[in-house]
MMTF fields as JSON, N, C-alpha, C and O atoms, coordinates in Angstrom:
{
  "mmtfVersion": "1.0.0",
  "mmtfProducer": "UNKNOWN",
  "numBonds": 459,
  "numAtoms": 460,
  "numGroups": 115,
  "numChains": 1,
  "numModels": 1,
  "chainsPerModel": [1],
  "groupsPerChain": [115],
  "chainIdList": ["A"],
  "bondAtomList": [4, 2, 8, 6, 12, 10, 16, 14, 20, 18, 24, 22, 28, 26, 32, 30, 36, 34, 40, 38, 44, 42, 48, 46, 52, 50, 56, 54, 60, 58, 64, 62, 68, 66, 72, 70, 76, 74, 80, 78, 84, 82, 88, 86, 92, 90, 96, 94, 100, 98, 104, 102, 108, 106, 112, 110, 116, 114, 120, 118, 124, 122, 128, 126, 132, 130, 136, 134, 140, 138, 144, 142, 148, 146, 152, 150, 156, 154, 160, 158, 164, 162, 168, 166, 172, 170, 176, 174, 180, 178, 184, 182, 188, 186, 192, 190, 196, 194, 200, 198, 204, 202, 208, 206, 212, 210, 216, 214, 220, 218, 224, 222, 228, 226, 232, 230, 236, 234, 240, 238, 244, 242, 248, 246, 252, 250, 256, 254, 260, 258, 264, 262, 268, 266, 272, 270, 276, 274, 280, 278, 284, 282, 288, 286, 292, 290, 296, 294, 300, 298, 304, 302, 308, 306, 312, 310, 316, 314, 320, 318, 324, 322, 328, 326, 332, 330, 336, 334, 340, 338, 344, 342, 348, 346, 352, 350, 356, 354, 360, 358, 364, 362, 368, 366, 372, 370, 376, 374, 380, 378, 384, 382, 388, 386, 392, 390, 396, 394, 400, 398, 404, 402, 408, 406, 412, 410, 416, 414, 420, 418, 424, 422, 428, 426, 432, 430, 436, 434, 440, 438, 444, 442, 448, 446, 452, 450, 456, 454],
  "bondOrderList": [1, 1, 1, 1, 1, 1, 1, 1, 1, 1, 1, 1, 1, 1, 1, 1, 1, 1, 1, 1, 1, 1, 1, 1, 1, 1, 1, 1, 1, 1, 1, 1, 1, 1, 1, 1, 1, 1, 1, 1, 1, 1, 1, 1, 1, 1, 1, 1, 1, 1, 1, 1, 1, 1, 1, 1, 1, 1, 1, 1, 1, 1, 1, 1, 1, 1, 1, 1, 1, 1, 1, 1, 1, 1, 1, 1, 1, 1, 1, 1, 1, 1, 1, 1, 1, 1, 1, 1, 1, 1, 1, 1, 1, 1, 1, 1, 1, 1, 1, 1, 1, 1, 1, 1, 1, 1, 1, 1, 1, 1, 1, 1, 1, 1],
  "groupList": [{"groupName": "UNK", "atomNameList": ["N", "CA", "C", "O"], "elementList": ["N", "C", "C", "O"], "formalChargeList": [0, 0, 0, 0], "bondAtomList": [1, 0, 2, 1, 3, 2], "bondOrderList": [1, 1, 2], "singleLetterCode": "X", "chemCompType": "L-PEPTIDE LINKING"}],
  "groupTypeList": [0, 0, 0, 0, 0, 0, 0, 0, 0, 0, 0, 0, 0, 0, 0, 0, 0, 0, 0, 0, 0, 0, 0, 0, 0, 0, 0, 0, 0, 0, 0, 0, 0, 0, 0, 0, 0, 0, 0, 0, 0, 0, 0, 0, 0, 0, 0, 0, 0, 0, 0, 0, 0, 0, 0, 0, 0, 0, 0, 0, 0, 0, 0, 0, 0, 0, 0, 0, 0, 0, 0, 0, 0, 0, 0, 0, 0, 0, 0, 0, 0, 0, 0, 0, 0, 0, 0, 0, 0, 0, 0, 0, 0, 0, 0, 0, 0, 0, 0, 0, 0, 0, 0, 0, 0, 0, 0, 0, 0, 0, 0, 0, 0, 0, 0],
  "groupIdList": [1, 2, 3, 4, 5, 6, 7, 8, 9, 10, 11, 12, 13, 14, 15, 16, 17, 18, 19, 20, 21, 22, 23, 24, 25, 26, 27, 28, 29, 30, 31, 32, 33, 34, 35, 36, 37, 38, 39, 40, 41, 42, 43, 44, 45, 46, 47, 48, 49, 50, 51, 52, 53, 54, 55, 56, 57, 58, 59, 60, 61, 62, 63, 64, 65, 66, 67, 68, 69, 70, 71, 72, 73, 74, 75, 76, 77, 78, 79, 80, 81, 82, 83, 84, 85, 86, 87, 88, 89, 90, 91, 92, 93, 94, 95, 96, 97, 98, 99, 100, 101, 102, 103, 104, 105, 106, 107, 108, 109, 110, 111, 112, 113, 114, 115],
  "secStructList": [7, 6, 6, 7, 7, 7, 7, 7, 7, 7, 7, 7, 7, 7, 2, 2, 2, 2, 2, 2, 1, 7, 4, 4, 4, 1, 7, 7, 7, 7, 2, 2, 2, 2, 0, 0, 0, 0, 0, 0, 1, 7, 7, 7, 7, 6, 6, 7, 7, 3, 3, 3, 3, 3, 3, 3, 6, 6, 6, 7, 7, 3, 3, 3, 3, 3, 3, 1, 7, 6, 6, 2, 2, 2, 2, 2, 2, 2, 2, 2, 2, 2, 2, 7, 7, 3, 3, 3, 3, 3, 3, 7, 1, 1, 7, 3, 3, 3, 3, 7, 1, 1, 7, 7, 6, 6, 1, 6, 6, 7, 1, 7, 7, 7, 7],
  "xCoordList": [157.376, 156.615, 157.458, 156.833, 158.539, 159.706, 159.429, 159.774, 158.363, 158.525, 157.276, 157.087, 156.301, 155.558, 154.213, 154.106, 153.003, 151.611, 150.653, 150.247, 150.393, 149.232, 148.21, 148.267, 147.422, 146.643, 145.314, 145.173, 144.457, 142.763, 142.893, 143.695, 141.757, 140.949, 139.864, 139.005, 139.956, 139.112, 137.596, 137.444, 136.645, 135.218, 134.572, 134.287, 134.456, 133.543, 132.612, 131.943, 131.603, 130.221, 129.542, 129.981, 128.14, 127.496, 126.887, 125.796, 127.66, 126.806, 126.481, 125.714, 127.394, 127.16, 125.975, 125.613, 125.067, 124.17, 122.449, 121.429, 123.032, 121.937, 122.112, 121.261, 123.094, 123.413, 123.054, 122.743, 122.773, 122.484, 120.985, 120.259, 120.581, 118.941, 117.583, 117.834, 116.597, 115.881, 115.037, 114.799, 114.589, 113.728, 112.736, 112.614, 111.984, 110.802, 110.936, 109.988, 112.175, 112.47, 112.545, 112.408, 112.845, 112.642, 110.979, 110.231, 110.665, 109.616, 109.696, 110.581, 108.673, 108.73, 108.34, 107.262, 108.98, 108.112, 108.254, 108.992, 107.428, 107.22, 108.517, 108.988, 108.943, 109.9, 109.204, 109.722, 108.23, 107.697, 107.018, 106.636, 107.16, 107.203, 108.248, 108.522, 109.382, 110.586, 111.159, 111.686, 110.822, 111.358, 110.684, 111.31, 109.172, 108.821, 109.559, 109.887, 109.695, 110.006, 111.635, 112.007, 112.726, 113.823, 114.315, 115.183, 113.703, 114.228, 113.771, 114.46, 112.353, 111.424, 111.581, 111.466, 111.755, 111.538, 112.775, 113.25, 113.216, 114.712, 114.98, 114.489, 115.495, 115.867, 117.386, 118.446, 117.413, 118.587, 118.783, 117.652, 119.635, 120.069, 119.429, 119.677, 118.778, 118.584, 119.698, 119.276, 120.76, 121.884, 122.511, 123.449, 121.964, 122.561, 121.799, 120.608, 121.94, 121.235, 121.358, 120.247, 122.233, 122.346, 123.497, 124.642, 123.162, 124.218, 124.622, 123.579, 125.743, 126.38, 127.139, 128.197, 126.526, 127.248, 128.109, 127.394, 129.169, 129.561, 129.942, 130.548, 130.097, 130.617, 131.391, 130.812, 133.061, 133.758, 133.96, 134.822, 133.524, 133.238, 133.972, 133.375, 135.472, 136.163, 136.853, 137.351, 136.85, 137.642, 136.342, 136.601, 135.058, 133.966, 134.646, 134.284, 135.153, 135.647, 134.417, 134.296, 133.563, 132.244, 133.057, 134.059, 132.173, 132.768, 131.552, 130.596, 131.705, 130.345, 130.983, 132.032, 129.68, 130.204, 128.672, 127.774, 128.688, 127.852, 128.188, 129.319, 126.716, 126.681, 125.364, 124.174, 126.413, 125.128, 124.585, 123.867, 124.925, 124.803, 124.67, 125.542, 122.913, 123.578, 123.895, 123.646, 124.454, 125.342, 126.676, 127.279, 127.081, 128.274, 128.0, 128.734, 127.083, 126.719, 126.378, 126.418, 125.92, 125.71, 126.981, 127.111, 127.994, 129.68, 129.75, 129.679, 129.905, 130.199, 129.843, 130.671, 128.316, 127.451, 128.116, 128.161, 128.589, 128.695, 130.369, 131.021, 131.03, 132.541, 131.943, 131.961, 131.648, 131.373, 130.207, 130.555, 129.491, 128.882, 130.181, 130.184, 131.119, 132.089, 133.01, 133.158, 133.317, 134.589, 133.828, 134.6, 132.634, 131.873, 132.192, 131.677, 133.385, 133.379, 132.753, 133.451, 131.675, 131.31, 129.78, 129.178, 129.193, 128.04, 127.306, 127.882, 125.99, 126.163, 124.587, 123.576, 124.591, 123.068, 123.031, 123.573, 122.1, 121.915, 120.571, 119.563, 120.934, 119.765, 119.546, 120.386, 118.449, 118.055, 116.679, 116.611, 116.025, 115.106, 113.698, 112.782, 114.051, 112.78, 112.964, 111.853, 113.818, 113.904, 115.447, 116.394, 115.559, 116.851, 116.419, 115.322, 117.654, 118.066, 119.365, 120.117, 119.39, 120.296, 120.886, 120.481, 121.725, 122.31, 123.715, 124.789, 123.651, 124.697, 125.436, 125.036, 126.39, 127.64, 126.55, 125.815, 126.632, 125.394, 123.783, 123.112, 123.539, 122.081, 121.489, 122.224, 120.67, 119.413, 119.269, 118.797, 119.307, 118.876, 117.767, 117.296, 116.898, 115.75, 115.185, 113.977, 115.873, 115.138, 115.208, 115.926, 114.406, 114.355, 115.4, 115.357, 116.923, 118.246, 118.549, 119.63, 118.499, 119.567, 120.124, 121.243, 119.613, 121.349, 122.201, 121.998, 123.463, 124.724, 124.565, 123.963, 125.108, 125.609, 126.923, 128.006, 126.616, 127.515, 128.258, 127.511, 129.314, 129.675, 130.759, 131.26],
  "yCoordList": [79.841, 79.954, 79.627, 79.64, 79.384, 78.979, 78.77, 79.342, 77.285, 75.933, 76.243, 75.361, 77.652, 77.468, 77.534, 78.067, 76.849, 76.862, 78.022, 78.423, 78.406, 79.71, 79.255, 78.029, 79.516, 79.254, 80.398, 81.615, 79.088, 79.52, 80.972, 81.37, 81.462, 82.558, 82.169, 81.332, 82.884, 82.486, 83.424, 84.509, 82.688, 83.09, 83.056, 82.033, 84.586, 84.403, 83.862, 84.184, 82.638, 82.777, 83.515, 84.591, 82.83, 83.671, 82.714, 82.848, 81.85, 81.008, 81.006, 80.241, 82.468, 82.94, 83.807, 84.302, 84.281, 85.27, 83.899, 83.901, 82.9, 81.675, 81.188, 81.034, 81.112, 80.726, 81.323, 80.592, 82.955, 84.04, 84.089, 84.186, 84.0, 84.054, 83.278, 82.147, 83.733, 83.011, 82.156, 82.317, 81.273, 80.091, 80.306, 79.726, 81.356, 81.779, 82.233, 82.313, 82.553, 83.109, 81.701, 81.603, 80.68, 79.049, 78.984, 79.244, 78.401, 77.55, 76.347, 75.735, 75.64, 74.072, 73.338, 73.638, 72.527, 71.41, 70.143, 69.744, 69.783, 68.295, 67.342, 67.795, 66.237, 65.809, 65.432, 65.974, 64.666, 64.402, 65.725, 65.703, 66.609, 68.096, 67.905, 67.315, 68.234, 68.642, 67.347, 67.595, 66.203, 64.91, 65.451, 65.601, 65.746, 66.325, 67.398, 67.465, 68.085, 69.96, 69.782, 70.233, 68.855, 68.768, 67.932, 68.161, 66.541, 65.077, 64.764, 64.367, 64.989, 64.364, 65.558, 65.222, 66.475, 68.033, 68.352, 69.307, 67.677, 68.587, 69.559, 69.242, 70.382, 71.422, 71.091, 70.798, 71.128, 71.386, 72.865, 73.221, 73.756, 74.725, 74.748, 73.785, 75.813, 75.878, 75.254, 74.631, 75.445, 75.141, 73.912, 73.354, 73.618, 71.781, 70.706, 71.011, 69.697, 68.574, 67.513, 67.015, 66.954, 66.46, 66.078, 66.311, 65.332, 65.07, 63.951, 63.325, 63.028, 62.215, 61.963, 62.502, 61.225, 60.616, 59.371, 58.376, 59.18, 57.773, 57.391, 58.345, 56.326, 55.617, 54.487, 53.413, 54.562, 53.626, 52.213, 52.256, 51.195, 49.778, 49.336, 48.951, 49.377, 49.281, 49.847, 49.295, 51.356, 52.557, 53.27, 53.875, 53.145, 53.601, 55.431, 56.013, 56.21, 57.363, 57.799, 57.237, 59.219, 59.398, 60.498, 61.201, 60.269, 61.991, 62.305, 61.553, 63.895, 64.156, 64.839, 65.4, 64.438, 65.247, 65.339, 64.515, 67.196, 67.787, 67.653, 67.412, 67.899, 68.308, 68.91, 68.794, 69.825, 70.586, 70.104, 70.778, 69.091, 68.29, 67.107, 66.41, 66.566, 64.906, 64.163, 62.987, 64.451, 63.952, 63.659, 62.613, 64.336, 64.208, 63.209, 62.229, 63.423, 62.416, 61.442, 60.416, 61.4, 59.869, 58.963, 57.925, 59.807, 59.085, 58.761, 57.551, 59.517, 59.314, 58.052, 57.16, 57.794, 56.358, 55.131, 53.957, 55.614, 54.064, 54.108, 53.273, 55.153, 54.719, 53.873, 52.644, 54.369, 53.72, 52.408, 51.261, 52.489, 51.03, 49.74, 48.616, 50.15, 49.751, 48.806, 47.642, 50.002, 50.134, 48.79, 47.869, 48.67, 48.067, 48.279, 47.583, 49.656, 49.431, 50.758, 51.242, 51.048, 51.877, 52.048, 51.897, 52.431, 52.711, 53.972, 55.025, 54.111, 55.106, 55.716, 55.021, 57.087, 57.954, 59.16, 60.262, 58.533, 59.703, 60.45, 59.878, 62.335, 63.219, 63.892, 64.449, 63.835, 64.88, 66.067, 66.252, 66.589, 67.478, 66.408, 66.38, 65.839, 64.43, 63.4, 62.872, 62.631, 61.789, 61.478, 62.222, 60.664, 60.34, 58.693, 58.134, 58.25, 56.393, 56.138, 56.922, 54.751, 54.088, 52.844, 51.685, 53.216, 52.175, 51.358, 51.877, 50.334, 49.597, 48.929, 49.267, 48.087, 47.662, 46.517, 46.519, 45.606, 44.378, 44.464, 45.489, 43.786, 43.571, 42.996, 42.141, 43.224, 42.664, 41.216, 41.181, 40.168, 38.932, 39.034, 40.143, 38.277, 38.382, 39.77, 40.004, 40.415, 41.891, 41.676, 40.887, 42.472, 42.754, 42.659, 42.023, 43.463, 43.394, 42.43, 42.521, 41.129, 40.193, 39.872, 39.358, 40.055, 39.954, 40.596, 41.76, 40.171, 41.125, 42.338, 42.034, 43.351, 44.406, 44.264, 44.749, 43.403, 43.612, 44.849, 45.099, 45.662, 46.79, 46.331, 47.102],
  "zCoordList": [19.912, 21.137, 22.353, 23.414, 22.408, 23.202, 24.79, 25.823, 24.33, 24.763, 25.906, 26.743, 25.966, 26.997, 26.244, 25.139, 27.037, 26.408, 26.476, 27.567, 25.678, 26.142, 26.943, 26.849, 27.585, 28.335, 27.854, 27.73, 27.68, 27.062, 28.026, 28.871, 27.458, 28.123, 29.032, 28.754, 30.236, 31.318, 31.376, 31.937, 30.671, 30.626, 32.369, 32.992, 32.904, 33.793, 33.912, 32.93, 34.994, 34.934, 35.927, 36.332, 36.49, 37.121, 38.146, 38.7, 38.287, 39.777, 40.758, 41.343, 41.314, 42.858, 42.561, 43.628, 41.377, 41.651, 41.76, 42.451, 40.598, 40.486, 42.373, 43.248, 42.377, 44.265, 45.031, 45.971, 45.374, 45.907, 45.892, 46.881, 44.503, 44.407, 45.47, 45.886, 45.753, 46.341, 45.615, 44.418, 46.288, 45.671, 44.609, 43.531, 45.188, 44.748, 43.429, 42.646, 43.149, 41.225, 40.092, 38.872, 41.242, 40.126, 40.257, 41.2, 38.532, 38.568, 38.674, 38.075, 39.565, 39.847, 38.63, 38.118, 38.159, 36.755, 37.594, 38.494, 37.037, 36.875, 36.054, 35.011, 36.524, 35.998, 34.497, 33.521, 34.307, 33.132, 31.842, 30.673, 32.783, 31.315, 31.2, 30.155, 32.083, 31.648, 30.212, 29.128, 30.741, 29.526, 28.162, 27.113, 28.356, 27.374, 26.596, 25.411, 27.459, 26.713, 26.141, 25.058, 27.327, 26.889, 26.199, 25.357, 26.522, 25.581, 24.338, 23.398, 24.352, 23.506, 22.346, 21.167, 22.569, 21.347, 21.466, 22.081, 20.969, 20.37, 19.204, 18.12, 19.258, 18.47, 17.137, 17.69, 16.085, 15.672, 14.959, 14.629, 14.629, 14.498, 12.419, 11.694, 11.979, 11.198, 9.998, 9.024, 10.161, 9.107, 9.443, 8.873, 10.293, 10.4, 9.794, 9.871, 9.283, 8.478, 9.381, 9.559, 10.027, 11.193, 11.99, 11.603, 13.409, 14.115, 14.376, 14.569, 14.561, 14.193, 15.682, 16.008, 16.332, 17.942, 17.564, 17.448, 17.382, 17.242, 18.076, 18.564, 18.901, 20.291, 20.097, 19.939, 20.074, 19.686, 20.308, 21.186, 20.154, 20.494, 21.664, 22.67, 21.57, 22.485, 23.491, 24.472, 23.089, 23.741, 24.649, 25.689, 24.193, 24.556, 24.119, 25.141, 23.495, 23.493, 21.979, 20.891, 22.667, 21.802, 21.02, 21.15, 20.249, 18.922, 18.356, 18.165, 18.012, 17.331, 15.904, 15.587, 15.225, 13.591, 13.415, 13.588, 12.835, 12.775, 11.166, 10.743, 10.119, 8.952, 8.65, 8.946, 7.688, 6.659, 5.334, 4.595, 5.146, 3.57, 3.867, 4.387, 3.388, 3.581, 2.938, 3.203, 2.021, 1.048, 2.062, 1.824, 2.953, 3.365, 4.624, 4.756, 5.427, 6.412, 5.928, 6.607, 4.587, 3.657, 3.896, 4.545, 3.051, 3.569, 4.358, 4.572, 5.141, 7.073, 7.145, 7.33, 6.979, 7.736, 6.837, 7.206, 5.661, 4.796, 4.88, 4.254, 5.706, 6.445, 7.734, 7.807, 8.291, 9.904, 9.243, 9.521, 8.791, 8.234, 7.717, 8.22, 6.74, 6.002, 7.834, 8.208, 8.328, 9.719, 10.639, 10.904, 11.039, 11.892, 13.531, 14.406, 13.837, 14.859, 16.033, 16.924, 15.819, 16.464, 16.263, 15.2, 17.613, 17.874, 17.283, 17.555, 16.421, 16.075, 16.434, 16.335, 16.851, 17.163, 16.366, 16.461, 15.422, 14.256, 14.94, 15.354, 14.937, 14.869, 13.756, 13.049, 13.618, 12.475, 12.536, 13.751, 12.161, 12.182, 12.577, 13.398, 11.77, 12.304, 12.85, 12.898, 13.395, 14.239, 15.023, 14.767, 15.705, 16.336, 16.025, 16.032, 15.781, 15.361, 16.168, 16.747, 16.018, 16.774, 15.94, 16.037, 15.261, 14.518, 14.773, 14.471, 15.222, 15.938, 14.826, 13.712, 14.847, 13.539, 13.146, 12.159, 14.104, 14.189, 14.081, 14.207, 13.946, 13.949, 15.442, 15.936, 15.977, 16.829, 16.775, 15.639, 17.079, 16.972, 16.316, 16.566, 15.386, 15.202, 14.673, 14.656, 14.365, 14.22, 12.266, 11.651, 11.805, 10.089, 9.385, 8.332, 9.95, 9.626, 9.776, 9.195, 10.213, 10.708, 9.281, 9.3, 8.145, 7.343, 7.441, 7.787, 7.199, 7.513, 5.949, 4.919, 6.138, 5.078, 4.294, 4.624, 3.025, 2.308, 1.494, 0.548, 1.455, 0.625, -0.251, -1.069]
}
């Protein structure tokens, strides 16, 4: 490749026509539908099993790992359970969790996880 970088491909968008447009083509919502329609109802993609936010403790630097098997996101959680150092937000078809290395003061978990 002698020594220079290719450079991605440049995807047009379309912001000067959303910019151009008049008002009257937006519908107004309510901030509290929108939490509804966008936060609260989330979608995952038929072939995904779930998604995997981890948030690293000290670097704060997030990563996502998507799976189709949870057999394999099983691993995943009992590496990052094992590691203790990262924040973790599991989605799935039925719920979103929040599982931290630690426990809650006082919360059901407060024993530690032996492996």
């Amino acid at each position: 490749m002698n020594g220079s970088k290719k450079r991605k491909k440049y995807f047009p968008n379309n912001w000067q026509q959303y910019k151009d447009a008049p008002i009257e083509m937006f519908e107004d919502i309510d901030f509290l539908d929108f939490l509804d329609w966008k936060v609260l109802c989330w979608q995952l993609p038929p072939g995904v099993c779930c998604i995997i936010r981890a948030t690293h403790l000290e670097t704060k630097k997030v990563k996502e790992y998507v799976y189709k098997q949870p057999k394999s996101a099983d691993k995943k959680l009992l590496k990052f359970a094992k590691l203790k150092t990262h924040d973790l937000c599991i989605t799935t078809h039925e719920a979103q969790h929040y599982i931290g290395p630690y426990p809650f003061p006082g919360s059901i978990d407060d024993e530690p996880l032996y492996f």
